[in-house]
C-alpha positions in Angstrom: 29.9 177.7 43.5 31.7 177.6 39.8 32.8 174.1 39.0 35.5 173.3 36.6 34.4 173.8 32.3 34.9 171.5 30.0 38.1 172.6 27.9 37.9 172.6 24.0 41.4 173.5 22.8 43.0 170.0 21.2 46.9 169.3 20.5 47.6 169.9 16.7 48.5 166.4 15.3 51.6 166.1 12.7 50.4 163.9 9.6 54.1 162.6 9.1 53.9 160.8 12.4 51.2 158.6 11.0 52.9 157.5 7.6 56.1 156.8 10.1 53.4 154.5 11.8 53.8 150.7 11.5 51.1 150.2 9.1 49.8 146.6 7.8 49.7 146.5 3.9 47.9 144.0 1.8 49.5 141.2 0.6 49.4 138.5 -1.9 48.6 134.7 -0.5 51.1 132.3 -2.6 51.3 129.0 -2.3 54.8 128.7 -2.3 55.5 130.5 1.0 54.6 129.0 4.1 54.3 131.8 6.7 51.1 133.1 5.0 47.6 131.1 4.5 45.0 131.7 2.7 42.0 134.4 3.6 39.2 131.9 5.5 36.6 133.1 7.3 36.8 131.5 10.7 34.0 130.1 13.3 34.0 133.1 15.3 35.7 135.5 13.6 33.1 138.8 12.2 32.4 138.9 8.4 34.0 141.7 6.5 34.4 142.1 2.8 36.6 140.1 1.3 38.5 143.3 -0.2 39.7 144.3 3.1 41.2 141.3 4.4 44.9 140.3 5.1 46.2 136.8 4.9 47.4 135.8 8.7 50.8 134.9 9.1 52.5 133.3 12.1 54.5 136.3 12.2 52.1 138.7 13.2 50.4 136.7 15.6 53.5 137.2 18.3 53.6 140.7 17.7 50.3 141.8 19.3 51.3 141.6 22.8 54.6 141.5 25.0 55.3 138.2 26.1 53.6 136.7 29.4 55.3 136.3 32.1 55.0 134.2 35.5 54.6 137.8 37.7 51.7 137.0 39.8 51.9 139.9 40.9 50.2 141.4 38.7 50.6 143.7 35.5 52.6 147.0 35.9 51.3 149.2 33.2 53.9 151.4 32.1 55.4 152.2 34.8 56.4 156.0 36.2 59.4 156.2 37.1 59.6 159.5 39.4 62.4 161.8 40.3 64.3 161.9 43.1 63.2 164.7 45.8 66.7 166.5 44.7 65.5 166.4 41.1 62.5 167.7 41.9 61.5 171.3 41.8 59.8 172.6 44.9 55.9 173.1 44.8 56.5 176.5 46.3 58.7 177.7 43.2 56.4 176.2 40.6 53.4 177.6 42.1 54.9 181.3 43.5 58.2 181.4 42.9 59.7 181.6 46.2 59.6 178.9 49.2 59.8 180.4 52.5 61.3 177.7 54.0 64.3 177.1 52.1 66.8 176.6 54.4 64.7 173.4 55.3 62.7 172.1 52.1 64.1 168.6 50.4 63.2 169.6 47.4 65.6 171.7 44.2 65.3 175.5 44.4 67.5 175.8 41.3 65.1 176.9 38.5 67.4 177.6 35.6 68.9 174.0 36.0 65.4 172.7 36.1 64.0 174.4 32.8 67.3 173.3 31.6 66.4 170.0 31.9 62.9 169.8 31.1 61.9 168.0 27.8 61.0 170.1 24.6 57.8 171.6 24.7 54.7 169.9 23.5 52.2 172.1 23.0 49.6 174.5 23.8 48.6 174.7 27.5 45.1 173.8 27.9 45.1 174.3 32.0 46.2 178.5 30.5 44.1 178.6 28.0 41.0 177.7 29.7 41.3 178.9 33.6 44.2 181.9 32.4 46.8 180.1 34.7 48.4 176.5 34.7 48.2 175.0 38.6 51.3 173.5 37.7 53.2 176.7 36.8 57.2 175.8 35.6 56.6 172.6 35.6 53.9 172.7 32.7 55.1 170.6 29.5 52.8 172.9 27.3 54.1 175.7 29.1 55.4 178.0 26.5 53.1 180.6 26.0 52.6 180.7 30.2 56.4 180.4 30.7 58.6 183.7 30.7 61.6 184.0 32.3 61.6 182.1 35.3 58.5 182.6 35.9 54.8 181.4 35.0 52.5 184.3 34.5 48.6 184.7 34.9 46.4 186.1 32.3 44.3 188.0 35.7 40.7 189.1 33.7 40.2 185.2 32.4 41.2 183.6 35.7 39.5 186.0 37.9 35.9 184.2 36.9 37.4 180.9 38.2 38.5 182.3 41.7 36.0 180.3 43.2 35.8 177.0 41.5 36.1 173.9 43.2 36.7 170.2 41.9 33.7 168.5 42.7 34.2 165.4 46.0 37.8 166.6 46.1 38.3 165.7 50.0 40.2 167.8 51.6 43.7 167.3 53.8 42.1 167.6 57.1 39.2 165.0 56.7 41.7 162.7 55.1 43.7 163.0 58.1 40.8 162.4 60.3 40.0 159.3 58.3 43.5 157.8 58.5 43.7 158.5 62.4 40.4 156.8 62.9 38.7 160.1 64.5 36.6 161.0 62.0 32.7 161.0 63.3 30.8 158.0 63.0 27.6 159.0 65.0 24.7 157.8 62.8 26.8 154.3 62.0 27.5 154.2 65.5 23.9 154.5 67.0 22.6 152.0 64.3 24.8 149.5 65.4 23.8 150.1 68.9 20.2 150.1 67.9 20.6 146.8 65.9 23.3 144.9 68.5 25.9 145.4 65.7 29.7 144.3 67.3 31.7 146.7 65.0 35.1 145.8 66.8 34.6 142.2 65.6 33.4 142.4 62.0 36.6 145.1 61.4 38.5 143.1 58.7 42.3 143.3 58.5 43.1 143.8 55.1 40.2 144.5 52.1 41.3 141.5 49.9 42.7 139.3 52.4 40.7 135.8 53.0 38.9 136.1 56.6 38.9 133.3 58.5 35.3 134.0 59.6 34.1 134.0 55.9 33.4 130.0 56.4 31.5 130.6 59.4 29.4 133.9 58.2 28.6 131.8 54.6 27.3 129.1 56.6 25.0 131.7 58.5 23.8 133.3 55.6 22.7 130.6 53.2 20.0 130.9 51.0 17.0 130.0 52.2 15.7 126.2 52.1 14.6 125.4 48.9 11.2 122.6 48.7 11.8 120.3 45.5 8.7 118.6 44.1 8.9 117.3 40.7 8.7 119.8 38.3 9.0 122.4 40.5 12.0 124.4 42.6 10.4 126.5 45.3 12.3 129.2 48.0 10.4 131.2 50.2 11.6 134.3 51.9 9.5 136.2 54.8 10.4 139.9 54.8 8.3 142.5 57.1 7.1 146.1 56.3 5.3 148.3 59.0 2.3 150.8 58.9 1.9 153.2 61.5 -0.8 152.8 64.0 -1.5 156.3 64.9 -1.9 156.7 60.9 0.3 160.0 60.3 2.5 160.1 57.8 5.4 162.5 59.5 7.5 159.8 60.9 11.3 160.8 61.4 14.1 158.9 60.5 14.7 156.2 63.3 12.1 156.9 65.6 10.6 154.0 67.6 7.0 154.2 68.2 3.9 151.4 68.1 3.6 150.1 64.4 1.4 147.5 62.8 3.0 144.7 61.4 2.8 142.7 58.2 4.4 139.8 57.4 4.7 138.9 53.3 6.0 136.1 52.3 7.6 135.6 48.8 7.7 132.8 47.1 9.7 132.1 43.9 8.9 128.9 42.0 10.8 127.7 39.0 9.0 125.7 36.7 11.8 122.9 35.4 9.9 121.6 32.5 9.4 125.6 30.7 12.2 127.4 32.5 9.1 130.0 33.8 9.5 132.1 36.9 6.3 132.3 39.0 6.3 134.9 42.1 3.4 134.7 44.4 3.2 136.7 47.8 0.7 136.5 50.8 0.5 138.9 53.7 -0.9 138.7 57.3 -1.8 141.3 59.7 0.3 141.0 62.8 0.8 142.7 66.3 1.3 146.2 67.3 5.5 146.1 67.9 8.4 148.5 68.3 10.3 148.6 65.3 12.9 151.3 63.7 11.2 153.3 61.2 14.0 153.8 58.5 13.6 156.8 56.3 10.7 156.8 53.9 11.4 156.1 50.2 9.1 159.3 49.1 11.3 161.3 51.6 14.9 160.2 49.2 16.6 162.1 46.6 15.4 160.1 43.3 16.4 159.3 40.3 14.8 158.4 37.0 15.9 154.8 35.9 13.7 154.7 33.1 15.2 154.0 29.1 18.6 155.3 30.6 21.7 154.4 28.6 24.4 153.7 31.5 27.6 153.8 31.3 29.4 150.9 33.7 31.7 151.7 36.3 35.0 149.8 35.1 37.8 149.6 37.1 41.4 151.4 35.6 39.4 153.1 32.1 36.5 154.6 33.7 38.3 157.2 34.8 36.6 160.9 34.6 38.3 161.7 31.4 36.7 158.3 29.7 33.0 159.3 31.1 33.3 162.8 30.0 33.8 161.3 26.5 30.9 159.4 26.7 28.6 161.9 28.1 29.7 163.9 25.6 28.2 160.8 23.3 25.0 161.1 25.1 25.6 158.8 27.8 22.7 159.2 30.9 24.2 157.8 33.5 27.6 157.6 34.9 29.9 156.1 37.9 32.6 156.3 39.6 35.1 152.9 39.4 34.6 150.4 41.9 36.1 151.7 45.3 36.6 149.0 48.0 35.3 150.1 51.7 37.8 149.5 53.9 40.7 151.5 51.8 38.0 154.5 51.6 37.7 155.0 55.8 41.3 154.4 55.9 41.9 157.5 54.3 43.6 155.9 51.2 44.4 158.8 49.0 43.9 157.2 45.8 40.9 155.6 46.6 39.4 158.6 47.4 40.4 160.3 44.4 37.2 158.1 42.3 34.9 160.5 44.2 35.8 162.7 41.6 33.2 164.3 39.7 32.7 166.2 36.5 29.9 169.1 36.7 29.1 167.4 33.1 27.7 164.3 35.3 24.3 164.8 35.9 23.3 161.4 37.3 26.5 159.9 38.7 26.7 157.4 41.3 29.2 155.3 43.7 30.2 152.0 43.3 31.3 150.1 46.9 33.0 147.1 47.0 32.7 145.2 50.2 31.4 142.8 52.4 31.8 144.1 56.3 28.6 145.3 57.6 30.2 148.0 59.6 32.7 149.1 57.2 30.2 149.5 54.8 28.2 151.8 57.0 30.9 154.0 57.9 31.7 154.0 54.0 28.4 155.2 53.1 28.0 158.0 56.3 31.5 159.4 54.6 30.0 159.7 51.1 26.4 161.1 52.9 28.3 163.4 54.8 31.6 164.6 51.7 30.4 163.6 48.8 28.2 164.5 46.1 26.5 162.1 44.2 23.3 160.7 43.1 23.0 157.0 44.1 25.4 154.8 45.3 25.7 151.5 44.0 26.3 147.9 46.1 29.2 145.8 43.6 27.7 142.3 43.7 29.0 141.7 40.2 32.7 141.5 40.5 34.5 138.0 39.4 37.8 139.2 40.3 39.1 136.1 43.2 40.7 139.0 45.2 37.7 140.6 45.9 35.3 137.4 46.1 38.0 136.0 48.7 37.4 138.6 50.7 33.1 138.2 50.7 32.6 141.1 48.2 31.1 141.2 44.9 30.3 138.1 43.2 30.9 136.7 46.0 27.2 138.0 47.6 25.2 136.4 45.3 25.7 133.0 47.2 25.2 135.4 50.4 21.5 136.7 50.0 21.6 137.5 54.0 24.7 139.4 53.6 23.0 141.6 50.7 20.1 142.7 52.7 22.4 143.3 55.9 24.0 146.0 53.4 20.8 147.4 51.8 19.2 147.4 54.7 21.7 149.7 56.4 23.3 151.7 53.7 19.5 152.8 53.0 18.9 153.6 56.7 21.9 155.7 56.5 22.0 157.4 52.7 19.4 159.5 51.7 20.0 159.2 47.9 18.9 156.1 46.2 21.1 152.7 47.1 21.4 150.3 43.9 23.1 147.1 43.5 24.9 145.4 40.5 24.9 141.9 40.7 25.2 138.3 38.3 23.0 136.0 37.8 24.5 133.0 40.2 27.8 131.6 40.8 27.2 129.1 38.4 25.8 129.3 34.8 23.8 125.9 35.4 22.2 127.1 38.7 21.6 130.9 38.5 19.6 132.6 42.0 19.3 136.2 40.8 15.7 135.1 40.4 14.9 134.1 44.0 17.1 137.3 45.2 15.5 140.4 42.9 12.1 140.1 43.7 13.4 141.2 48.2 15.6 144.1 47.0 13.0 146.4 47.4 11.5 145.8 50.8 15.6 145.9 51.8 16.0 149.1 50.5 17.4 149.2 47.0 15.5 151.9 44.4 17.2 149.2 41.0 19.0 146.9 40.1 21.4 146.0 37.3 21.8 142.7 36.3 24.9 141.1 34.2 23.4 138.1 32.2 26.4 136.1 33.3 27.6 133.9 36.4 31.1 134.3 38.7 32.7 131.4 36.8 31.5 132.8 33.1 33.6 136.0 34.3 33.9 137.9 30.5 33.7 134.7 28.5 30.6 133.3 26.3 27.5 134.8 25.6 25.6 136.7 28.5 22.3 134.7 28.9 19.8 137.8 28.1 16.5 135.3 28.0 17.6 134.9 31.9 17.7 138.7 32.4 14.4 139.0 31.1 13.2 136.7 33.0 14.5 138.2 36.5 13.3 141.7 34.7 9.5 140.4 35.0 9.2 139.0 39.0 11.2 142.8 39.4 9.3 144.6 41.7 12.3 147.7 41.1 13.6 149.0 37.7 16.3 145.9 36.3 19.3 147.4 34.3 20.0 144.6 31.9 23.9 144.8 30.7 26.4 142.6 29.1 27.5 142.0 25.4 25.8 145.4 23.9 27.8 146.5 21.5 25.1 147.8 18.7 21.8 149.7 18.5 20.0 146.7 17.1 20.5 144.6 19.7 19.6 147.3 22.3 16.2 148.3 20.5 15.5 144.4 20.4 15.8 144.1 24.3 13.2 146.9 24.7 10.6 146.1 22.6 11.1 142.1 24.3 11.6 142.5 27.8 10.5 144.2 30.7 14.3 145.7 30.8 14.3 149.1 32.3 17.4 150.7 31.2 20.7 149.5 29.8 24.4 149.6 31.0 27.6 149.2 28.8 30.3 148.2 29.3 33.1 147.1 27.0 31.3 147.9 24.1 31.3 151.2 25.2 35.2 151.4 25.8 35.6 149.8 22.1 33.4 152.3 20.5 31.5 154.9 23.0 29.9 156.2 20.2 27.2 153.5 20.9 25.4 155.6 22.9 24.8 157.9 19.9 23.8 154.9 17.6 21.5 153.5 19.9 19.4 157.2 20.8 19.4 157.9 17.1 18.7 154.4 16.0 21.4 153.8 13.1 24.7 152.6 12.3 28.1 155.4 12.9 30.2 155.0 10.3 32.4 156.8 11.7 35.9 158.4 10.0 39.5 158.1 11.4 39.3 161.6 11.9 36.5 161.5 13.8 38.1 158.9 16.3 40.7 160.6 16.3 39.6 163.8 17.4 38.0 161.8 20.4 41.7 160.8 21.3 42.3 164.4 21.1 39.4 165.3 23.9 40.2 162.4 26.5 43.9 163.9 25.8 42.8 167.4 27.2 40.5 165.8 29.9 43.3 164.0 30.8 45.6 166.9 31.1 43.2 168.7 32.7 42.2 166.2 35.1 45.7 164.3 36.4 48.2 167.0 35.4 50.2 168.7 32.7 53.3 168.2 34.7 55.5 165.3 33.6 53.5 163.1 35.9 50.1 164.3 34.2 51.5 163.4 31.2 52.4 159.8 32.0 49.2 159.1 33.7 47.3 160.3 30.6 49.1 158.5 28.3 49.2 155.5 31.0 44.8 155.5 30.3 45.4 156.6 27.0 46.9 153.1 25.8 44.3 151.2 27.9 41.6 152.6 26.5 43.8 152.2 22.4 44.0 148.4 23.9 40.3 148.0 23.6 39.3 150.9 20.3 41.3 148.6 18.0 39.1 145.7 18.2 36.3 148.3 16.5 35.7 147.2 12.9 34.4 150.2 10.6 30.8 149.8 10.0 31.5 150.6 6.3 33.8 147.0 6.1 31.6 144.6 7.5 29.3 142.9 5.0 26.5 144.2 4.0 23.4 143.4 6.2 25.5 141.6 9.0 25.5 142.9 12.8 28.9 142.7 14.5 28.7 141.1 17.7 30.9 141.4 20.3 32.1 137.7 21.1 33.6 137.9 17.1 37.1 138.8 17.0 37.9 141.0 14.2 39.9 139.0 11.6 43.5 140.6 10.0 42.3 143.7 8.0 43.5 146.8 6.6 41.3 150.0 6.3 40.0 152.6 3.7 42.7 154.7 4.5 46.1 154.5 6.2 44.6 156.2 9.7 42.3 154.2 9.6 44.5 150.9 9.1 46.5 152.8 12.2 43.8 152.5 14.6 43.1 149.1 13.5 46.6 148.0 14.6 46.8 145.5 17.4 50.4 145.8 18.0 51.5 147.8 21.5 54.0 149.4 19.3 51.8 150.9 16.9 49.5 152.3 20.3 52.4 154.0 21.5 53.3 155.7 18.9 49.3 157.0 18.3 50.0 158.6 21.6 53.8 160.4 20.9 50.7 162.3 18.1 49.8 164.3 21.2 51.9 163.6 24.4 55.3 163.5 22.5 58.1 160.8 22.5 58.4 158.2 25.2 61.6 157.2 26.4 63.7 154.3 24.9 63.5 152.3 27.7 59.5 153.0 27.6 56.9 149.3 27.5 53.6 148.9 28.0 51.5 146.0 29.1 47.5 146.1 28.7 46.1 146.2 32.7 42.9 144.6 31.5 43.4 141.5 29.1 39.9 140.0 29.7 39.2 137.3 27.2 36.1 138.5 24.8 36.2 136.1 22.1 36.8 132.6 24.1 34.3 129.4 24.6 32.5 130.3 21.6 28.7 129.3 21.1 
């Protein structure tokens, strides 16, 4: 099966557009004039040379970001306004040029008024250049050298090697339709909630997101276990049971029952209060000969090698497929999908679906699930075993976000250890690629229990598990606690990702060489320079040019295109992710600005600074205005009545120290 290229033609950018840009100039500090202080160096703020700085004035601080707003709705990112179904050209025509059912169709079969009113060209089409024909046909904004006529032609030797490519874990209209008439085929969830007296009917949920009034009753039920104070010492044990077979062959078959030997091991995590050490002791005893469901065999699992990986985070809204094919192309290891919730995926819910998506560039790319319903779950993970192709998927246990804790799922498990090994425990039973789980350390930064819940992952089923160094209420704010996750990394009986705060190669080599850390995930220090991954493989500081940044604006560009469309809708979406991702870049500061010898960290906001050159000064900008127009340099002009509002405005620099 051929599988979709990567595409290497970039949009031509016109240097005129960049001196029209807003660009910050230095200026001299007076006394006399109020609006503007002197240069200090503030607590908190990362240390560049003193010839780079700008005085701060009131003014610019209002001009970074529209003003808030009491929508608690939420934050509509500029929004696409679409067409009416008269204004609209029909698929048919764009595609073929004729619609056989005419008479009937809703949508415009006037192509001369439609080419009439399309907007001026922008470009080269990549979608032609690449594959020899634009899926999107008239309605192509790069279409002019595809466009003739009324019609958009096919170059037939180039496409003719992509007749057969596919887009990998695109689902298909008819299982999508099964899935949103509940009659797709649940027959391995069903018989292992038979098998395990699982009521399916009454752990359905209503709504992913919504409270549940049973969530009370199931927390209650799945407390952590007892815990035995003494006076130094905090003590929880946890029984878990493995099985050996008693006829003593090895070729056991996925959920066959047959006479087993039990042994019960106990765990026990103790927490030394006076030295902060983690002590894991376990005991085992010979037990009875049972029945017991023989779940497959970890030998018998796809695998995957979690060892000195670099891993890109699945984050929600700019981890899109674009984003991770820039950072595989950084040298990135491992990739996922964003978080997708359960219950929307069985539903059918097209654009949940649509983060299956995978490029072939992806060579170890996982599935991140949100949710907390055993059955859903199950049914979740039969869909992916059965349609999609990916390497692991991933439990979210790491999510702050208060709509999806109220509904039981991701941070929201930590407090739940029962609840975790429900899901490991049957995801693993059903998968036969490797299940992981992404967790925090606790609830609370003053009472963390990742440490008495790591060292039972394994016996439930998980192959690793990554570990954010911070707790549900921290959510993005302070330092993540690192001495914690090395900690949890040694009573690890599974491969601990450590992740939170990386944003350099020093601090990365210095968690190896210390810890017992596995491999390591980024996050937003990937999205604010992805060219970490390059620094921390090669070992040394990227300073990297405007030119080079900017031809990585010119890549995700293309992947865009290429990905959600070169139609007009394409074209929004990709600027859409294009100024999410700009709302994160600026905060980069050059490496060749910072003082010599210091190691920018990524709680320290960058102060008010101008670059070595006026791109560079560009994509320093923290103004919307000035991210909109880095854009127009390859999707062309937005309308007048065009704004923008950051979707993620997480708080990196807060609660210092």
């Amino acid at each position: 099966m051929e599988t979709v290229s990567d595409a290497t033609t970039i949009n031509s950018v016109d240097d005129k557009k960049v001196e029209e840009a807003s660009l910050p100039t230095p200026a001299t500090t007076t006394t006399d004039d109020k609006s503007t202080s002197e240069i200090i160096i503030k607590a908190g703020e990362a240390r560049i040379k003193q010839e780079f700085l700008l005085p701060v004035t009131i003014t610019e601080r209002s001009d970074r970001l529209p003003p808030k707003t009491d929508n608690k709705k939420g934050k509509q990112a500029a929004r696409i306004n679409f067409p009416k179904n008269e204004d609209k050209l029909c698929v048919k025509i764009i595609q073929s040029g004729e619609c056989d059912t005419q008479d009937t169709c809703k949508y415009s079969h006037d192509i001369e008024k439609y080419l009439e009113s399309k907007p001026p060209n922008l470009g080269k089409c990549i979608l032609f250049e690449q594959y020899g024909k634009c899926r999107f046909g008239l309605a192509c904004l790069f279409g002019k050298d595809h466009i003739e006529g009324n019609k958009s032609i096919v170059n037939q030797e180039l496409a003719s090697k992509f007749d057969n490519m596919k887009i990998i874990n695109e689902i298909p209209v008819d299982i999508q339709l099964q899935l949103k008439k509940n009659m797709y085929p649940f027959t391995r969830c069903d018989e292992y909630f038979k098998k395990h007296g699982i009521n399916a009917k009454k752990l359905n949920p209503r709504k992913q997101g919504g409270k549940n009034k049973d969530t009370d009753q199931d927390l209650d039920q799945d407390r952590p276990n007892k815990k035995i104070k003494s006076d130094n010492s905090e003590t929880s044990t946890t029984t878990t049971t493995t099985t050996v077979s008693a006829t003593g062959t090895d070729e056991i078959k996925p959920n066959q029952q047959e006479p087993t030997t039990t042994t019960t091991t106990t765990t026990v995590v103790q927490e030394d209060s006076n030295n902060n050490n983690i002590k894991v002791t376990t005991t085992s005893h010979e037990g009875t000969e049972i029945h017991i469901e023989v779940p497959l065999k970890a030998c018998e699992k796809k695998k995957i090698d979690f060892k000195n990986q670099l891993y890109l985070a699945p984050l929600t809204t700019v981890g899109n497929l674009p984003f991770r094919r820039i950072c595989k192309k950084l040298g990135v290891d491992i990739t996922c999908g964003e978080m997708a919730f359960t219950t929307k995926m069985v539903e059918g819910t097209k654009s949940e679906l649509a983060l299956m998506k995978r490029h072939p560039s992806e060579d170890k790319f996982g599935i991140q699930l949100a949710g907390a319903y055993v059955d859903t779950f199950l049914r979740c993970a039969e869909f992916i075993e059965n349609e999609v192709d990916c390497d692991f998927v991933d439990i979210n246990a790491g999510c702050p976000i208060d709509l999806v804790c109220n509904s039981g799922a991701g941070a929201a498990l930590c407090d739940r250890p029962n609840k975790i090994e429900q899901l490991l425990r049957g995801a693993s039973s059903i998968l036969t690629c490797p299940v992981t789980i992404k967790m925090r350390i606790g609830k609370l930064e003053d009472s963390p229990n990742a440490h008495k819940i790591i060292p039972n992952l394994q016996n439930w089923g998980a192959s690793a598990v990554t570990l954010h160094g911070r707790s549900r209420a921290q959510r993005y704010s302070r330092l993540a606690n690192w001495e914690y996750v090395a900690k949890c990394a040694e009573v690890s009986p599974i491969p601990l990702i450590g992740n939170g705060d990386l944003s350099n190669y020093q601090d990365a080599l210095k968690i190896y060489d210390t810890s017992k850390v596995s491999s390591l995930m980024i996050a937003r220090g990937a999205l604010i320079k992805p060219w970490i991954f390059t620094e921390i493989k090669e070992k040394r500081v990227w300073d990297i040019t405007p030119q080079e940044r900017l031809d990585l604006y010119k890549d995700y560009v293309n992947y865009g295109l290429d990905h959600f469309g070169s139609d007009q809708i394409g074209v929004d979406n990709t600027r859409k992710f294009l100024l999410n991702w700009l709302s994160f870049t600026h905060r980069y500061i050059p490496a060749g600005l910072l003082e010599d010898g210091y190691i920018h960290k990524m709680n320290e906001r960058p102060p008010n600074f101008f670059g070595r050159s006026e791109m560079e000064t560009l994509l320093a900008s923290n103004k919307v205005s000035d991210w909109i127009k880095i854009s127009e340099m390859f999707l062309g002009p937005v309308n007048d009545s065009f704004s923008f509002v950051p979707k993620h405005n997480s708080n990196s620099y807060e609660a210092q120290g």
